[in-house]
MARBA-3410 file (N, C-alpha, C, O; in Angstrom, 1 decimal):
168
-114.9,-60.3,1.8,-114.8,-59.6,3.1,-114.9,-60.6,4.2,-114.1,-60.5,5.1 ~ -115.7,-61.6,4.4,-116.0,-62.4,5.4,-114.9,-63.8,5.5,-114.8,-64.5,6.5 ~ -114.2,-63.9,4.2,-112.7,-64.4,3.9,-111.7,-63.6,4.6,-110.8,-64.3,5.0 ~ -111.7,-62.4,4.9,-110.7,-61.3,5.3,-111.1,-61.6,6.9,-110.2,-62.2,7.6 ~ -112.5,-61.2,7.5,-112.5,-61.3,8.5,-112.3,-62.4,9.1,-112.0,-62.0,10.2
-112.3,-63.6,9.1,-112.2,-65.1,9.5,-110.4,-65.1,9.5,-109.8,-65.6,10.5 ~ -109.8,-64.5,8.4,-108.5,-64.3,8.3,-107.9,-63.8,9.6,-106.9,-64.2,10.2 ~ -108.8,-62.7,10.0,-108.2,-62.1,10.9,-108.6,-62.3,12.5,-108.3,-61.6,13.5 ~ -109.3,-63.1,12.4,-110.1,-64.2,13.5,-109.0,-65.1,14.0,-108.6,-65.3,15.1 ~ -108.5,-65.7,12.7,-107.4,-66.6,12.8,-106.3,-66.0,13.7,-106.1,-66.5,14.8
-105.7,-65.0,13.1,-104.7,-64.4,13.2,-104.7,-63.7,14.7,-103.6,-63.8,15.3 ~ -105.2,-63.3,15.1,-105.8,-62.9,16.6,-106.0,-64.0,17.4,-105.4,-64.2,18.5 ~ -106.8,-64.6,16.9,-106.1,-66.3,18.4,-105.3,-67.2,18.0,-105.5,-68.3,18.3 ~ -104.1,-66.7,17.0,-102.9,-67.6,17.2,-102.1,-66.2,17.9,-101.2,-66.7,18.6 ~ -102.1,-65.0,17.9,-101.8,-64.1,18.3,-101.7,-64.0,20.0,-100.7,-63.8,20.7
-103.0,-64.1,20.4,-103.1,-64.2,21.4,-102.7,-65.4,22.2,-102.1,-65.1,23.3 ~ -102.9,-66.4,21.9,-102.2,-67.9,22.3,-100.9,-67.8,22.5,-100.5,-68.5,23.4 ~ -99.7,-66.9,21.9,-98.7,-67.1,21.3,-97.7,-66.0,22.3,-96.5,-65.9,22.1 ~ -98.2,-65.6,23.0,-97.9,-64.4,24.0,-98.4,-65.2,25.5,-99.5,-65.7,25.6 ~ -97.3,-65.2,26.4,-98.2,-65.6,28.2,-97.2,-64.5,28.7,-96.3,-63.9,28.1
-97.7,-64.5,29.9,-97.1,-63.6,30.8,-97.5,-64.4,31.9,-98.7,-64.8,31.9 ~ -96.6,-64.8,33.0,-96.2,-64.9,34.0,-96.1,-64.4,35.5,-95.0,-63.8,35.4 ~ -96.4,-64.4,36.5,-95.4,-63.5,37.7,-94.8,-64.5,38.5,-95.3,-65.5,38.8 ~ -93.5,-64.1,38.8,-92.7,-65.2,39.7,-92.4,-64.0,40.9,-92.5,-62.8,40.7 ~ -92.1,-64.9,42.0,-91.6,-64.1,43.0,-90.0,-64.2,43.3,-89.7,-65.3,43.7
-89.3,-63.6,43.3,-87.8,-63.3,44.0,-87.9,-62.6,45.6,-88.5,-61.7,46.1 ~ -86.6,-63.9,46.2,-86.5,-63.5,47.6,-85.1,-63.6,47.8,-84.2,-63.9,47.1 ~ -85.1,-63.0,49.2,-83.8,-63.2,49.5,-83.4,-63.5,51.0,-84.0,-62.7,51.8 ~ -82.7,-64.2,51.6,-82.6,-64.4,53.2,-81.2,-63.7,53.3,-80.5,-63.7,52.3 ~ -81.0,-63.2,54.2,-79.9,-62.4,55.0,-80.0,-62.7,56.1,-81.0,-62.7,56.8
-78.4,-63.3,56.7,-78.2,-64.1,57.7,-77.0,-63.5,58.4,-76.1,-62.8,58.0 ~ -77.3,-64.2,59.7,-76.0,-63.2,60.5,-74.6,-64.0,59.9,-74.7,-64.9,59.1 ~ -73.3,-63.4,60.3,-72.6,-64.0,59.8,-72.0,-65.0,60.7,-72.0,-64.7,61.9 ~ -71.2,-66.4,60.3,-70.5,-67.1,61.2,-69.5,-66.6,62.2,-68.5,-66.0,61.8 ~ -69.7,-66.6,63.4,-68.7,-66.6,64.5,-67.9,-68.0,64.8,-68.5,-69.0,65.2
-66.8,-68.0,64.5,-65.7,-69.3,65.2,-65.3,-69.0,66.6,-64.7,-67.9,66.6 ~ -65.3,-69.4,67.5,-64.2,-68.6,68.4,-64.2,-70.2,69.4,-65.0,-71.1,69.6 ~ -62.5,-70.0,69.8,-61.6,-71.6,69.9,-61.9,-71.6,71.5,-61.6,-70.6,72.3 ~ -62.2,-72.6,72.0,-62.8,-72.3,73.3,-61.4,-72.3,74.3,-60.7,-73.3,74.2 ~ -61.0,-71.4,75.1,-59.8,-71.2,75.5,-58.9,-72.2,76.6,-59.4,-72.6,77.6
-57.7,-72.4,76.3,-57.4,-73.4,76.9,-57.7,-75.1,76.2,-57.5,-76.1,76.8 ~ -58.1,-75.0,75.2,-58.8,-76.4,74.7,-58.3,-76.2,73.9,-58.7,-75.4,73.1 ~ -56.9,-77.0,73.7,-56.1,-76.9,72.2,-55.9,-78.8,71.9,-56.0,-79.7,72.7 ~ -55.7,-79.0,70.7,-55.6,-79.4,70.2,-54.1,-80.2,70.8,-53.0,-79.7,70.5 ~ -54.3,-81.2,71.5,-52.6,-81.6,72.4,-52.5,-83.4,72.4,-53.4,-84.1,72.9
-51.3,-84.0,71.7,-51.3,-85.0,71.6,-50.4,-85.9,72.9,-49.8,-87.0,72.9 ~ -50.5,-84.9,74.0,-50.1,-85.3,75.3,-48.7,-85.3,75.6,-47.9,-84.4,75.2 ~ -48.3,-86.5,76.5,-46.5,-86.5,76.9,-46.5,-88.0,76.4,-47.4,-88.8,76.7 ~ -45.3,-88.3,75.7,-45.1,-89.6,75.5,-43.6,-90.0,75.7,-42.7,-89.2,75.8 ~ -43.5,-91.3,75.8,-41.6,-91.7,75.6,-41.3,-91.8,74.1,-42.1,-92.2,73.2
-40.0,-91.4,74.0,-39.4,-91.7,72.8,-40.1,-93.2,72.2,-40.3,-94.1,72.9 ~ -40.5,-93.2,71.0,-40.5,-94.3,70.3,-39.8,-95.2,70.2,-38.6,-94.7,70.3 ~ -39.7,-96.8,69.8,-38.8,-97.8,69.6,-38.9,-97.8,68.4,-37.9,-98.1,67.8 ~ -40.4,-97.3,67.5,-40.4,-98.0,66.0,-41.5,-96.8,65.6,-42.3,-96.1,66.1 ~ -41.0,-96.9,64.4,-42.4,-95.5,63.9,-43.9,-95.7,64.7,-43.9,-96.8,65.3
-44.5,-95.3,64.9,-45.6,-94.9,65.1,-46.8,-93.7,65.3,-46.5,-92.6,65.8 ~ -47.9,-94.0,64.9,-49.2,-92.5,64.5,-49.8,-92.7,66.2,-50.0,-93.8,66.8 ~ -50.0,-91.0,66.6,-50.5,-91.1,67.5,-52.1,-90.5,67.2,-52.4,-89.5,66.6 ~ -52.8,-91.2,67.7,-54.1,-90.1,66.9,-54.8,-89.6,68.2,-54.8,-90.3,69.2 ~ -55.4,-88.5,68.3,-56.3,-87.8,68.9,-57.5,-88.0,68.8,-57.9,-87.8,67.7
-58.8,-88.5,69.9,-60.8,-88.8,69.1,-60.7,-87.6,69.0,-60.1,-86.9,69.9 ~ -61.2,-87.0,68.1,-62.0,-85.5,68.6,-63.0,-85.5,69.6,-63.1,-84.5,70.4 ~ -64.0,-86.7,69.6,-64.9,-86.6,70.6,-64.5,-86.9,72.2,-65.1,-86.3,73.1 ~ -63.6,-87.8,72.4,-63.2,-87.8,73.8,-61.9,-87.3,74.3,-61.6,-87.2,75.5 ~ -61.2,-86.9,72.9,-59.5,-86.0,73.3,-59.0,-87.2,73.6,-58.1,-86.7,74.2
-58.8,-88.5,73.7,-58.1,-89.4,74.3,-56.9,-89.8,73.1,-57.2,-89.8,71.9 ~ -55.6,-90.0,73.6,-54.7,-90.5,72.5,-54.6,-91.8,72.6,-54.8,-92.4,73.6 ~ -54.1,-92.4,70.8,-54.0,-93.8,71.4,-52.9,-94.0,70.1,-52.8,-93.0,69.3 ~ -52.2,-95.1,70.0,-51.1,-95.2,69.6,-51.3,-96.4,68.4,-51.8,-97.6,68.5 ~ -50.9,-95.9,67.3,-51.0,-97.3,66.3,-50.0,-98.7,66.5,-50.1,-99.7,65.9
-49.0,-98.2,67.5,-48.2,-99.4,67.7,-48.5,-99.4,69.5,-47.6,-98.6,69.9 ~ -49.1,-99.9,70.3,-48.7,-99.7,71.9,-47.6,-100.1,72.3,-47.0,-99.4,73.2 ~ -47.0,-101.3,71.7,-45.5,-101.7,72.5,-44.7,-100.5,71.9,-43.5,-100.5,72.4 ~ -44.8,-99.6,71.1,-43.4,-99.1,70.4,-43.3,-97.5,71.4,-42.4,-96.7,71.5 ~ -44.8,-97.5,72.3,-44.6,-95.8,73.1,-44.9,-96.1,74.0,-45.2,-97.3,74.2
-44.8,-95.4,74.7,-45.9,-95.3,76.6,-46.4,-93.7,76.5,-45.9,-92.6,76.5 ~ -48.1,-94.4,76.2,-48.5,-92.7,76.5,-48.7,-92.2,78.0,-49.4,-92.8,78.8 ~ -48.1,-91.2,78.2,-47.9,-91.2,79.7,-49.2,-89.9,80.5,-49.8,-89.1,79.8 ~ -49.2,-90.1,81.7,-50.5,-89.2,82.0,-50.0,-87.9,83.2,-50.5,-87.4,84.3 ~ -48.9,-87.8,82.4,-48.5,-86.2,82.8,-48.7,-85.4,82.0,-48.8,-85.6,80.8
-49.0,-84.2,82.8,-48.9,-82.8,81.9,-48.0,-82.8,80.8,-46.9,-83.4,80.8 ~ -48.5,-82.0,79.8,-49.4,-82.2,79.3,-50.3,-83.1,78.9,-49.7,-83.8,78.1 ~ -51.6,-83.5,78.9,-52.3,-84.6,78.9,-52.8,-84.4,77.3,-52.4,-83.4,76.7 ~ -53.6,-85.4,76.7,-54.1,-85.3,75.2,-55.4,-84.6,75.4,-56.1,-84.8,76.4 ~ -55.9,-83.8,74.4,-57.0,-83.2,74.3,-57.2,-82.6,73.0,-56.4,-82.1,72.2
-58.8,-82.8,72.8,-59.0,-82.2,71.5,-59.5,-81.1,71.6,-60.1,-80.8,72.6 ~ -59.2,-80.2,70.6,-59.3,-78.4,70.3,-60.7,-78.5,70.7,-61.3,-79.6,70.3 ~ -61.5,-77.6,71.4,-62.8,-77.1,71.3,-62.8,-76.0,70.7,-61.9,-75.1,70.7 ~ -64.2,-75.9,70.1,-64.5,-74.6,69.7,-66.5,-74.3,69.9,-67.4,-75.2,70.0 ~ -66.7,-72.9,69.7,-68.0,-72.8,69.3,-68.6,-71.9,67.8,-67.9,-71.0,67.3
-69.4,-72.0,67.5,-70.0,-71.4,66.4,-71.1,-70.6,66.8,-71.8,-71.0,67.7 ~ -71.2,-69.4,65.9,-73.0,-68.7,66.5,-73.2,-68.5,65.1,-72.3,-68.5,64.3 ~ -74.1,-68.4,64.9,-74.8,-67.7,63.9,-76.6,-67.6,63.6,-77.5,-67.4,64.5 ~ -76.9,-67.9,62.2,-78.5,-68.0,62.1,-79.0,-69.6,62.9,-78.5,-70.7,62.4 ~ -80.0,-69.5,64.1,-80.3,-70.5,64.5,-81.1,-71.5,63.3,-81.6,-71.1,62.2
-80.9,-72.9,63.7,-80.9,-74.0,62.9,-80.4,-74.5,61.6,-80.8,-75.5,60.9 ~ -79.3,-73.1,61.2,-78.5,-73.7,60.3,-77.5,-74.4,60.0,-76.8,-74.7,61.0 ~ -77.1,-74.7,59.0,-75.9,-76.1,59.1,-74.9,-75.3,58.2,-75.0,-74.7,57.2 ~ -73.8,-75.6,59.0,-72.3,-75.3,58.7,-71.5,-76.7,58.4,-71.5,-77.9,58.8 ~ -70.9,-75.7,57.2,-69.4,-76.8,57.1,-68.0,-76.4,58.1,-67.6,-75.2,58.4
-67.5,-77.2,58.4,-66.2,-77.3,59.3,-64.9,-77.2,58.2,-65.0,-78.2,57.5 ~ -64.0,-76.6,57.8,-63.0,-77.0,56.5,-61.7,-76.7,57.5,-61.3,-75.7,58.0 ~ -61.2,-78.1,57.5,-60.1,-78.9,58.0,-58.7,-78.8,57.1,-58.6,-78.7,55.9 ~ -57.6,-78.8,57.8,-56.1,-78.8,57.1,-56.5,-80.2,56.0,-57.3,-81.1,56.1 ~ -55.8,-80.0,55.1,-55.2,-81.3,53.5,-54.0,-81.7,54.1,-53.0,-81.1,54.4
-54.4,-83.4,54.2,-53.0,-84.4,55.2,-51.9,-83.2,54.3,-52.2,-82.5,53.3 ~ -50.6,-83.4,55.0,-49.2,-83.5,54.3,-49.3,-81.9,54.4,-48.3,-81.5,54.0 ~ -50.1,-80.6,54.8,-49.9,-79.6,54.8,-49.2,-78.8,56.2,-48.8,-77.7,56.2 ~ -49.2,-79.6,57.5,-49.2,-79.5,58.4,-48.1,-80.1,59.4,-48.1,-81.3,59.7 ~ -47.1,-79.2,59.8,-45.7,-79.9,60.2,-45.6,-79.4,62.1,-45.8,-78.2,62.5
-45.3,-80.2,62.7,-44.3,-79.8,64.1,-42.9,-80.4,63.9,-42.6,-81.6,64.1 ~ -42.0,-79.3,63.4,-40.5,-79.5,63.1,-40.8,-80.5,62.0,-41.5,-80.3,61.0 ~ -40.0,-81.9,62.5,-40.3,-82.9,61.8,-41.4,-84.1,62.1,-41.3,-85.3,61.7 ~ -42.3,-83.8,62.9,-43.5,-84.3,62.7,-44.8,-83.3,62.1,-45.1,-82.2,62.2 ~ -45.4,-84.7,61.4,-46.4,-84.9,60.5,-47.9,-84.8,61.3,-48.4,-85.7,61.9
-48.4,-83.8,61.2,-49.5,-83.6,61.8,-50.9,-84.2,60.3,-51.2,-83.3,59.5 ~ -51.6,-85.4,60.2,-52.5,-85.4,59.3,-53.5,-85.9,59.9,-53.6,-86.1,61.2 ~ -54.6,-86.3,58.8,-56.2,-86.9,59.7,-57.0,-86.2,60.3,-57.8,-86.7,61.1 ~ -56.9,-85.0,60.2,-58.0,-84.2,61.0,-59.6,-84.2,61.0,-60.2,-83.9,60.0 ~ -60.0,-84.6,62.1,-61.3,-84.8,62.2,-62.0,-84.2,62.8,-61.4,-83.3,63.5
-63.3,-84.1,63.0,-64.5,-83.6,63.9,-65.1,-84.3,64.2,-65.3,-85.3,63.4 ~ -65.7,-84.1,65.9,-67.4,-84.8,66.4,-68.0,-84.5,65.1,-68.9,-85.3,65.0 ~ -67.9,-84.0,64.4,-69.4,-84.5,62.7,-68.7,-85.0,62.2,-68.9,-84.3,61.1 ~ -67.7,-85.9,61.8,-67.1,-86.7,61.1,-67.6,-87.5,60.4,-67.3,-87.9,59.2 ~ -68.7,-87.8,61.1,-70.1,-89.0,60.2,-70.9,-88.5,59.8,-71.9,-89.1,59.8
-70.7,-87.1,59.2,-71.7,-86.5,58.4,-70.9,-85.1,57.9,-71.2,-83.9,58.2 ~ -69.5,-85.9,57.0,-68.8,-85.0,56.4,-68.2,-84.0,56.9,-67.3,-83.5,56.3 ~ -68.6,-83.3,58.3,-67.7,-82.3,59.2,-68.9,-81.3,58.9,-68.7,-80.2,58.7 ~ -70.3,-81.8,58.7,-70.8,-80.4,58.5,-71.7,-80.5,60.0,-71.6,-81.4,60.8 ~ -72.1,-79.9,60.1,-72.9,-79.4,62.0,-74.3,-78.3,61.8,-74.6,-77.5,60.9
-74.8,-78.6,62.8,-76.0,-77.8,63.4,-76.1,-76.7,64.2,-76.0,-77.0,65.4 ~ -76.4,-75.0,63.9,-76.6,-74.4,64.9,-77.8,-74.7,65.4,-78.7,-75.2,64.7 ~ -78.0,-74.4,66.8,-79.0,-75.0,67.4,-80.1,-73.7,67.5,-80.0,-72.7,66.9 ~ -81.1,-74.0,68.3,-82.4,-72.9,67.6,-82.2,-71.6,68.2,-82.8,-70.6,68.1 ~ -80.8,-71.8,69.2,-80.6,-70.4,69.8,-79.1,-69.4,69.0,-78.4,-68.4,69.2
-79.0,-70.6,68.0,-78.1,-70.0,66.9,-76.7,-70.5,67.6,-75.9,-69.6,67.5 ~ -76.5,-71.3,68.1,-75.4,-72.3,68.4,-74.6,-73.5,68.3,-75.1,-74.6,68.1 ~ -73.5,-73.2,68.4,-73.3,-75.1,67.9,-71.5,-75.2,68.3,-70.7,-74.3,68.1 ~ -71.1,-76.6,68.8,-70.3,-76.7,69.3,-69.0,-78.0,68.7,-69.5,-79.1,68.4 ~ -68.0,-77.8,68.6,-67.1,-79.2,67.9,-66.1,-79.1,68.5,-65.7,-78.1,69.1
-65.6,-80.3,68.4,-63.4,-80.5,68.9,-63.2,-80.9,67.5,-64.1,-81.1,66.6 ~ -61.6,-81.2,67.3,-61.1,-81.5,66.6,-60.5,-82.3,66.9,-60.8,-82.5,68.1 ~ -59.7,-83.2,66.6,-59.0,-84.6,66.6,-57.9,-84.7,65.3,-58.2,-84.4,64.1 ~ -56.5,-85.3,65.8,-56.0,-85.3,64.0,-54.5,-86.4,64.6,-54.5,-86.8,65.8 ~ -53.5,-86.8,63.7,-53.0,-88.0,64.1,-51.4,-87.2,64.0,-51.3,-86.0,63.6
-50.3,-88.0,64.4,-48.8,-87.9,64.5,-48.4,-88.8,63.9,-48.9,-89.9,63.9 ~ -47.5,-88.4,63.5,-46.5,-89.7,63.0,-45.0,-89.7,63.5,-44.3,-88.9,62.8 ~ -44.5,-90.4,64.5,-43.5,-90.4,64.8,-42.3,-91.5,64.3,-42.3,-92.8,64.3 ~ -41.4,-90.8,63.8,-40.3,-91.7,63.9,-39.5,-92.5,64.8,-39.3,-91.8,65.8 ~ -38.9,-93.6,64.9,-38.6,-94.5,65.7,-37.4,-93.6,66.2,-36.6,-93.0,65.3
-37.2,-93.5,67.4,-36.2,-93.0,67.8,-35.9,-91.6,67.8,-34.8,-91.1,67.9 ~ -37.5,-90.5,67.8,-38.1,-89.2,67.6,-37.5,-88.2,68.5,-38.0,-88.2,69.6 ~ -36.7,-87.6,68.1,-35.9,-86.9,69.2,-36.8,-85.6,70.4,-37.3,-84.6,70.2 ~ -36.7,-86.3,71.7,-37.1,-85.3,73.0,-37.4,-84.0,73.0,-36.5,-83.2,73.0 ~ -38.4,-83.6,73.0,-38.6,-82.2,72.5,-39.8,-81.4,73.5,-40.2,-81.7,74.7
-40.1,-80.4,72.8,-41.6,-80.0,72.8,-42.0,-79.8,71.8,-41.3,-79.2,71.0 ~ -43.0,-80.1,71.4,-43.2,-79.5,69.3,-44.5,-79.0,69.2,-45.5,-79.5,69.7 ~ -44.4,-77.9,68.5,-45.8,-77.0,68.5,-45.9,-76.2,67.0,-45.0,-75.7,66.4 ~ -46.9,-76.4,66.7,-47.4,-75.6,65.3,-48.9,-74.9,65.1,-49.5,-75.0,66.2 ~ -49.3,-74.3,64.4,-50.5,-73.8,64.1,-51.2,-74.4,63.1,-50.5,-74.9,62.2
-53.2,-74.4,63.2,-53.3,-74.8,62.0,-54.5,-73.8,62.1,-54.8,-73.2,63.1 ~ -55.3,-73.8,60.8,-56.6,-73.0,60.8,-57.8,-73.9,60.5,-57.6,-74.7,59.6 ~ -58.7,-73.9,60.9,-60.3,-74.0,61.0,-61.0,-73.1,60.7,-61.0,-72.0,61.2 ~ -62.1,-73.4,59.5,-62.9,-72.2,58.8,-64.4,-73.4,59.2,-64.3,-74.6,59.4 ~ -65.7,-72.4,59.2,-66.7,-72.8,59.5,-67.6,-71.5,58.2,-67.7,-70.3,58.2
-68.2,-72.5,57.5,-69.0,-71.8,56.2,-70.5,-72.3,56.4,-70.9,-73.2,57.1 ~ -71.2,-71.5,55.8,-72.8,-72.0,56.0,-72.9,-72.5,54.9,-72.2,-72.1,53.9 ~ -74.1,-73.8,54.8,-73.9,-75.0,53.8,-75.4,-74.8,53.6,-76.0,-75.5,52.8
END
């Protein structure tokens, strides 16, 4: 009997040892949703130029809208209407969170037969992602390049592209 009981001494604190129980907690945040909206009048404009002599990329900063030319002798960027400017926009959502910006893929993007690629953002140096600020705000331009052919026929040339802003 005292063989039996020690038996079952055993068997009850390997029993017990052998079983845990746990509590974890589950949460969840719910957040307002992203607002984009393109600040009006602030488009995305690679200005008035002369015909080219030789290929050349025109690029847009996003941060200052200014164009500048990968070849200078081959254009004259000129400072008539329309002038160069980068797209503004704003974002709202949950204050101090961070958004990604998702930009056109080079070679998707045409005016007639120009090449719209390179699109960039003021967060450029930190992947295109950005900060709403603590009042749930946050602000970017865009910037992106041209490529003209030598001898690019006189026009006006206009296209569309899209901008998506996701929480990161």
């Amino acid at each position: 009997m005292k063989k039996l009981l020690a038996f079952a001494i055993v068997i009850l604190g390997f029993s017990a040892a052998s079983f845990g129980q746990v509590s974890a907690n589950a949460s969840a945040k719910i957040v307002t949703a992203l607002v984009l909206t393109h600040t009006s009048g602030v488009d995305l404009n690679f200005g008035t130029m002369t015909r080219p002599t030789e290929a050349v990329d025109i690029t847009v900063n996003a941060s200052t809208g200014a164009a500048s030319a990968s070849v200078p002798t081959a254009i004259t960027l000129l400072s008539q209407a329309p002038v160069s400017s980068a797209a503004a926009y704003t974002v709202a959502g949950a204050p101090t969170s961070y958004y990604d910006i998702s930009l056109p893929v080079n070679g998707t993007i045409t005016m007639g037969t120009i090449a719209v690629k390179d699109f960039t953002t003021t967060y450029a140096s930190t992947n295109n992602r950005g900060t709403l600020d603590g009042s749930g705000v946050g602000a970017f331009s865009v910037g992106a390049t041209i490529t003209l052919a030598s001898g690019q026929a006189a026009g006006s040339y206009t296209t569309t592209y899209n901008v998506n802003v996701n929480y990161n």
